[in-house]
C-alpha positions as CSV (number, residue, x, y, z in Angstrom):
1,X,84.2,119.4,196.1
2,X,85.9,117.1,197.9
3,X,83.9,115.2,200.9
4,X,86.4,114.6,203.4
5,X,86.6,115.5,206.6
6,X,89.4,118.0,207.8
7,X,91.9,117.1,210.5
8,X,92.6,118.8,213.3
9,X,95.4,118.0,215.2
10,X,94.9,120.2,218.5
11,X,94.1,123.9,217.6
12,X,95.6,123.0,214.1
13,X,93.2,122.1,211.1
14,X,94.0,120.8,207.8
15,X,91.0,121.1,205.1
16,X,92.0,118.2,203.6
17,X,93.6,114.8,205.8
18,X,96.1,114.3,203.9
19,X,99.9,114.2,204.9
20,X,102.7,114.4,202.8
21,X,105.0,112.3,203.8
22,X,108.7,113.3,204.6
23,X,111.1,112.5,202.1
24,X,114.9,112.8,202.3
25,X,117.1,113.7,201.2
26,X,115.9,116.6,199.6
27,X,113.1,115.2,198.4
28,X,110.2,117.0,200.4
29,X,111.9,120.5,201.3
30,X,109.8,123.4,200.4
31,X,108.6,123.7,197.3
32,X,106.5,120.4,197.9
33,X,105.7,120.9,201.2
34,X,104.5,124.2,200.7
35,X,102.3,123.8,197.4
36,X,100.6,120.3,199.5
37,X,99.7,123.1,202.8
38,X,98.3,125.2,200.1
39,X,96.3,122.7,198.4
40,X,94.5,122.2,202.5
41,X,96.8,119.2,202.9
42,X,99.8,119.1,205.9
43,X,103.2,119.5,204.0
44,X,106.2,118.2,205.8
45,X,109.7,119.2,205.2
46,X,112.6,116.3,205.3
47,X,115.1,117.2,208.0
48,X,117.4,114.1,206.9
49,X,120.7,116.0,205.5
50,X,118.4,119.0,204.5
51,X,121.7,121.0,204.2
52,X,123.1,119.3,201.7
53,X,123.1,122.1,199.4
54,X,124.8,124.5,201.9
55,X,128.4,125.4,201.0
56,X,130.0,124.1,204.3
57,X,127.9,120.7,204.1
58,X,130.9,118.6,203.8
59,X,133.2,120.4,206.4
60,X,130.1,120.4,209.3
61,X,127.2,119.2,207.9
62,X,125.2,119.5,211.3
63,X,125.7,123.4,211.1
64,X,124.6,123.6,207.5
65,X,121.4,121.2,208.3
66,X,120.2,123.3,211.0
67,X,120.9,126.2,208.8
68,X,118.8,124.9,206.2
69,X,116.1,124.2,208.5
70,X,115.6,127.8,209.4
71,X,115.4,128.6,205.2
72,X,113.4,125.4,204.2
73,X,110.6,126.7,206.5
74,X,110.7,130.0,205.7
75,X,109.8,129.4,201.9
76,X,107.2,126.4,202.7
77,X,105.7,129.7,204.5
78,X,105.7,132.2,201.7
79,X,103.8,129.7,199.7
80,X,101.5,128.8,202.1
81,X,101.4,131.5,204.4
82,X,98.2,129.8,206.2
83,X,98.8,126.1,205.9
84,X,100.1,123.6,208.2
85,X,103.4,122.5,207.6
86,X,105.8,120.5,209.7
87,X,108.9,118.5,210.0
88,X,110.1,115.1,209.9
89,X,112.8,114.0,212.2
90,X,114.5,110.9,212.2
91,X,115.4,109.7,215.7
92,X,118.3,108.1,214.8
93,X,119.8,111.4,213.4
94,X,122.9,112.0,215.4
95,X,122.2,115.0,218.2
96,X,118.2,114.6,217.2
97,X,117.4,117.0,219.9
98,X,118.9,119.8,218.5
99,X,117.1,119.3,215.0
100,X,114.1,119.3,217.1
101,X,114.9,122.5,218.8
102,X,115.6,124.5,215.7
103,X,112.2,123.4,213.8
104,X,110.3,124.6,216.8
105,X,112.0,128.0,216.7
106,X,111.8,127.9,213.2
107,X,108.1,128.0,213.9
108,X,107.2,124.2,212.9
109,X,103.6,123.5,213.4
110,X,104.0,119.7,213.8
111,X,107.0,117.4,214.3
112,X,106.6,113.8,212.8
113,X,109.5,111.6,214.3
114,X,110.4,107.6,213.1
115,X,113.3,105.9,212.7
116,X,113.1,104.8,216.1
117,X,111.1,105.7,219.0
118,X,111.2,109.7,220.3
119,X,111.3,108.8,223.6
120,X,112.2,112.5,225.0
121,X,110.5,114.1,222.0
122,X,108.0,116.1,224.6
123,X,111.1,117.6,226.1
124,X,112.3,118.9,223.4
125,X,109.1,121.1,222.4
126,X,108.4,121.6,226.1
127,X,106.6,125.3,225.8
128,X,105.7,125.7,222.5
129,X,103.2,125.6,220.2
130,X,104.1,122.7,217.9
131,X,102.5,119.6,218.3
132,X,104.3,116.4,218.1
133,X,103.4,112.8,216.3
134,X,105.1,109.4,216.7
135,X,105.8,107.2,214.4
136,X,104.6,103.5,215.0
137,X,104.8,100.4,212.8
138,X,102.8,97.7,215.4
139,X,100.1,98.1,218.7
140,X,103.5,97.1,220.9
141,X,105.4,100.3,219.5
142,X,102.3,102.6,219.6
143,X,101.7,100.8,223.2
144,X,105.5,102.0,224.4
145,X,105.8,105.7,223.3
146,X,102.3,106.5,225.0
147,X,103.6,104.5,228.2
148,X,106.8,106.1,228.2
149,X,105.6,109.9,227.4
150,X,102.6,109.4,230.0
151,X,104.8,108.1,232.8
152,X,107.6,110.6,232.2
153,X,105.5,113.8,230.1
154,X,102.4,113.2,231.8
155,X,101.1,113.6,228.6
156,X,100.0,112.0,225.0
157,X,100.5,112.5,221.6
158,X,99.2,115.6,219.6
159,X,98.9,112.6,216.2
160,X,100.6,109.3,215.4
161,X,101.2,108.1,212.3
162,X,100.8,104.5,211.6
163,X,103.0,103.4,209.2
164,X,102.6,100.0,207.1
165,X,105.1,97.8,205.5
166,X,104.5,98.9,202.0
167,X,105.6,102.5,202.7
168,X,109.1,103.9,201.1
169,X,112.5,103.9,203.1
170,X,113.2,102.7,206.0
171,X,110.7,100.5,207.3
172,X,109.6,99.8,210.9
173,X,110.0,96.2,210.3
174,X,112.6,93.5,210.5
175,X,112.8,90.9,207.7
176,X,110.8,88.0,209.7
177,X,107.6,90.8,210.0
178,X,107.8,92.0,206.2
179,X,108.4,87.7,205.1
180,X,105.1,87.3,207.1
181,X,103.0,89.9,206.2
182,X,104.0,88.8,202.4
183,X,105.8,92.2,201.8
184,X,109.4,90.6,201.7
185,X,109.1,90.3,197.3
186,X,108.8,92.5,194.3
187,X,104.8,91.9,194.2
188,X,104.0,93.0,197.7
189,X,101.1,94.5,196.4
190,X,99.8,91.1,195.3
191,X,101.0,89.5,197.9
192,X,100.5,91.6,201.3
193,X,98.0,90.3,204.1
194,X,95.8,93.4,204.1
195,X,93.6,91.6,206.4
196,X,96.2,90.9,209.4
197,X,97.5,94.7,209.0
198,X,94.3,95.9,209.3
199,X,93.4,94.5,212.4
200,X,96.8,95.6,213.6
201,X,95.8,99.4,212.8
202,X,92.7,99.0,214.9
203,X,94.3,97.5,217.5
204,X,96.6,101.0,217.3
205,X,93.4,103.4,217.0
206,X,92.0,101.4,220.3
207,X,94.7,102.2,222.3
208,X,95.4,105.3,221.0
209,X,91.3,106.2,222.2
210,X,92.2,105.3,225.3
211,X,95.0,107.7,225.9
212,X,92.7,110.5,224.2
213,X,90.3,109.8,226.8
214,X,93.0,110.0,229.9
215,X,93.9,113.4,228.7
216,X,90.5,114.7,227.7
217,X,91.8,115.4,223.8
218,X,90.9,114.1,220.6
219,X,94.3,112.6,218.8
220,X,94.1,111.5,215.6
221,X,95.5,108.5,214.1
222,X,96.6,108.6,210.7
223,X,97.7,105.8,208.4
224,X,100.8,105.2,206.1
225,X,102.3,103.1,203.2
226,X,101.4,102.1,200.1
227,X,98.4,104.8,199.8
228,X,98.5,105.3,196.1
229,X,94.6,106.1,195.3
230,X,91.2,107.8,196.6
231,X,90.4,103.6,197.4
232,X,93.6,103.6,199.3
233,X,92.0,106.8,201.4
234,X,88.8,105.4,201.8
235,X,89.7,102.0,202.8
236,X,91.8,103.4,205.6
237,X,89.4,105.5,206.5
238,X,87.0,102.9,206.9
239,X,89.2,101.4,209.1
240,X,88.9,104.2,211.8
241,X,92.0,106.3,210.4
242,X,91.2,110.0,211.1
243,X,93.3,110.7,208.0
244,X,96.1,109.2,205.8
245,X,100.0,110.1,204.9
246,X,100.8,109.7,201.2
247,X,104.7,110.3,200.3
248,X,105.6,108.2,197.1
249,X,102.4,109.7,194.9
250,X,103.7,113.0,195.3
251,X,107.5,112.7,194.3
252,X,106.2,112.4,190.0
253,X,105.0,115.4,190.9
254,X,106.2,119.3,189.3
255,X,106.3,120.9,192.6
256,X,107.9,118.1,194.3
257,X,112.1,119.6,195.1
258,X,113.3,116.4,193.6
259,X,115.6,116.8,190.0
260,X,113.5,115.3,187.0
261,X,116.5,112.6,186.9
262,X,114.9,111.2,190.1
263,X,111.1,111.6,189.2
264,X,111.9,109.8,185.7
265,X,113.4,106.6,187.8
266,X,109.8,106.0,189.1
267,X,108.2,106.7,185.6
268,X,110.9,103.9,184.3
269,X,110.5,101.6,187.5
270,X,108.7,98.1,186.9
271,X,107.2,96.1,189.5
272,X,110.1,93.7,190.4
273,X,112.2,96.8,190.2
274,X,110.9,97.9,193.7
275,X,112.8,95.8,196.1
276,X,113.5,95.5,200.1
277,X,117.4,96.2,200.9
278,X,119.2,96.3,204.0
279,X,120.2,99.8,204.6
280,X,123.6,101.0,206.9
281,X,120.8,102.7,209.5
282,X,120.3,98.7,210.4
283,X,116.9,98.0,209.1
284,X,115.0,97.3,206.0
285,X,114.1,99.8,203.4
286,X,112.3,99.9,200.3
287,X,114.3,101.3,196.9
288,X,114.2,101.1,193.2
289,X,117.0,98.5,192.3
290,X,119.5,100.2,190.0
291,X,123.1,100.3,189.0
292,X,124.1,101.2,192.4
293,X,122.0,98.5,194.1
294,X,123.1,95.9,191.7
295,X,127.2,97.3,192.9
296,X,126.1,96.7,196.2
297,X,125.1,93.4,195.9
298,X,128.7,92.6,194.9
299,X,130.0,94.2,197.8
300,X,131.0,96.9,199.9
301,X,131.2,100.5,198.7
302,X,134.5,102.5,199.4
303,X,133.3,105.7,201.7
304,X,135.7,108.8,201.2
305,X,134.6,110.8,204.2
306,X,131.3,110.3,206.9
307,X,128.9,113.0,207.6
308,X,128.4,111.7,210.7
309,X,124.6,112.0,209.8
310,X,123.6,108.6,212.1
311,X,123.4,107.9,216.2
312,X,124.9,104.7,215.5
313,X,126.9,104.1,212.6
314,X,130.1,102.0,212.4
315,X,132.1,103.1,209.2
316,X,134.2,100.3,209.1
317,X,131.4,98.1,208.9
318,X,128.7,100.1,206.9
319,X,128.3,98.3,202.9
320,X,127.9,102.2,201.8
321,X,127.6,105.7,203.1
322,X,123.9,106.4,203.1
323,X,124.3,110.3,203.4
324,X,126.3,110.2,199.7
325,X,124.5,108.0,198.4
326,X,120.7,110.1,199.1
327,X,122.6,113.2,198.3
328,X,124.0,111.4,194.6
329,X,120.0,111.1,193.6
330,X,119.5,114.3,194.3
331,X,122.4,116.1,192.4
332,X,122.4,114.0,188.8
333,X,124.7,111.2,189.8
334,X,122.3,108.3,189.3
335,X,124.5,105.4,188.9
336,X,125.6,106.0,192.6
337,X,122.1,106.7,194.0
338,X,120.1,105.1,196.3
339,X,116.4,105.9,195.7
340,X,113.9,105.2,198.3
341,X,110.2,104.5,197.5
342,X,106.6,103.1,198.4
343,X,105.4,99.8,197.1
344,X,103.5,101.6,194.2
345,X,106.0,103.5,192.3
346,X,106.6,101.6,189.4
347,X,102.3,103.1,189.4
348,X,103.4,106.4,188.0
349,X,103.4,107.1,184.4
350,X,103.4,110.9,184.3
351,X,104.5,114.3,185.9
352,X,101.4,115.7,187.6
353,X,100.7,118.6,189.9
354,X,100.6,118.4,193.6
355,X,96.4,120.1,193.0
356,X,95.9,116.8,190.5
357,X,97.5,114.5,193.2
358,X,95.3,115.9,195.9
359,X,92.0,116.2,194.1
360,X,92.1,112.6,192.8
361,X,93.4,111.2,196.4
362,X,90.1,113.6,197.6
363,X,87.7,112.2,194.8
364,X,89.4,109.2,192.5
């Protein structure tokens, strides 16, 4: 038995309050996403170049994204035909709104949207049912988004995810934050100041309580990055989190839609393999340093054609195209792959199921 709470976000409820995290590309599609809603978690789908695998993906991948979208969903669903399961949605993909529009009518129960802030994101689900969560790294971000949507929306957040410097990807810091907090090495683990983070996700849950009680709701705040362990859970729990997202401990995992290529890179990955890179969406993210990395280093990467995945992306002046370079570690071509992760995924040392993942994460 697990002794966690459930979360309910709204008239939602997950038996379990855990989030998968999204993962692109094609990292968290269905298969993961669904078998985590079954298991009582929230599964989210990756909407970052989710088409990828659509025959037309090169010639308009847009089309063949919000395709995908549609599909994705519809199998998360036959697995779990009574879980929640939901979206992630980068702001800085290029015509975001749109995205956003097609997971609603694709019947999304919760949009979770980073990578900037989602300003207009209440406009874009205005009369439906699926409940929206922002993305927020610091009490100033949190502190905008629930200015803006209550000036503008009149309204608050359904859930926001706050998301720490140790997660995987992009990362809500610049490099002066991350050299501060201690995060800007191979050992961030070691050498991460827990204690000023902390007090920054309280700071978030205090302001976040006071926007619940303007609009009479209860919205819950749930915690992200570098949540490897059931003592992860429970210390952000004890914290005031309502729940926790967990991304990296479910890619080593059989369900999880990424190939065995890319699962066996964390399995190989040491500590000072994990490093902090400077990504072409203009901010730091966290990857495992491989061949490709160590090309990059030397310089700029030839790009061959743009997806035009990105609000704001200069070809000319890009190192490497970030769309080919996701899509290489999902389709066997390692030695050109970028691959994203959290702080702990040099921790993995064996292929588990997403049940094993979520009973220890309930129970250590």
């Amino acid at each position: 038995m697990c002794n966690l709470k459930p979360l309910k976000i709204g008239n939602l409820t997950a038996k379990l309050p855990i989030i998968q995290g999204g993962m692109g590309v094609g990292i968290s599609l269905s298969s993961l996403a669904g078998a985590v809603a079954k298991e009582g978690g929230i599964g989210i789908i990756s909407t970052a170049q989710i088409g990828f695998r659509e025959p037309d993906f090169a010639e308009d991948s847009q089309t063949a994204n919000l395709r995908a979208i549609g599909k994705e969903f519809k199998k998360a669903r036959e697995i779990s035909p009574d879980g929640v399961i939901g979206f992630n949605i980068m702001v800085a993909t290029r015509n975001y709104a749109e995205y956003v529009k097609t997971a609603v009518k694709a019947g999304a129960d919760l949009i979770i949207s980073g990578a900037g802030l989602p300003i207009n994101l209440p406009e874009y689900v205005k009369g439906s049912a699926t409940k929206i969560a922002p993305i927020v790294s610091s009490v100033k971000s949190a502190m905008v988004i629930c200015k803006m949507w209550d000036r503008k929306y009149k309204t608050a957040p359904d859930l926001v995810v706050v998301e720490g410097p140790l997660a995987g990807g992009h990362l809500g810091f610049d490099r002066e934050k991350l050299t501060y907090l201690g995060v800007d090495t191979e050992h961030a683990g070691d050498t991460f100041k827990k204690a000023e983070y902390d007090d920054e996700i309280k700071g978030i849950i205090a302001l976040v309580r006071e926007y619940a009680q303007k609009y009479k709701k209860e919205i819950p705040v749930v915690t992200a990055g570098g949540i490897y362990s059931h003592e992860d859970v429970m210390h952000q729990l004890e914290l005031g989190a309502d729940g926790v997202q967990v991304a990296t401990r479910f890619v080593t995992t059989e369900e999880c839609d990424a190939p065995m290529e890319y699962k066996q890179a964390y399995l190989d990955a040491k500590e000072e393999d994990i490093i902090i890179v400077k990504s072409p969406v203009g901010m730091p993210g966290r990857a495992i340093r491989n061949h490709f990395l160590r090309e990059v280093e030397k310089g700029r990467q030839a790009i061959s054609h743009c997806y035009r995945c990105l609000e704001k992306c200069d070809q000319a002046k890009i190192p490497y195209c970030i769309t080919q370079a996701l899509v290489n570690a999902v389709t066997g071509d390692e030695n050109n792959a970028l691959i994203f992760c959290g702080s702990n995924a040099w921790k993995a040392d064996r292929i588990e199921t997403v049940h094993q993942v979520m009973q220890d994460l309930c129970r250590g």
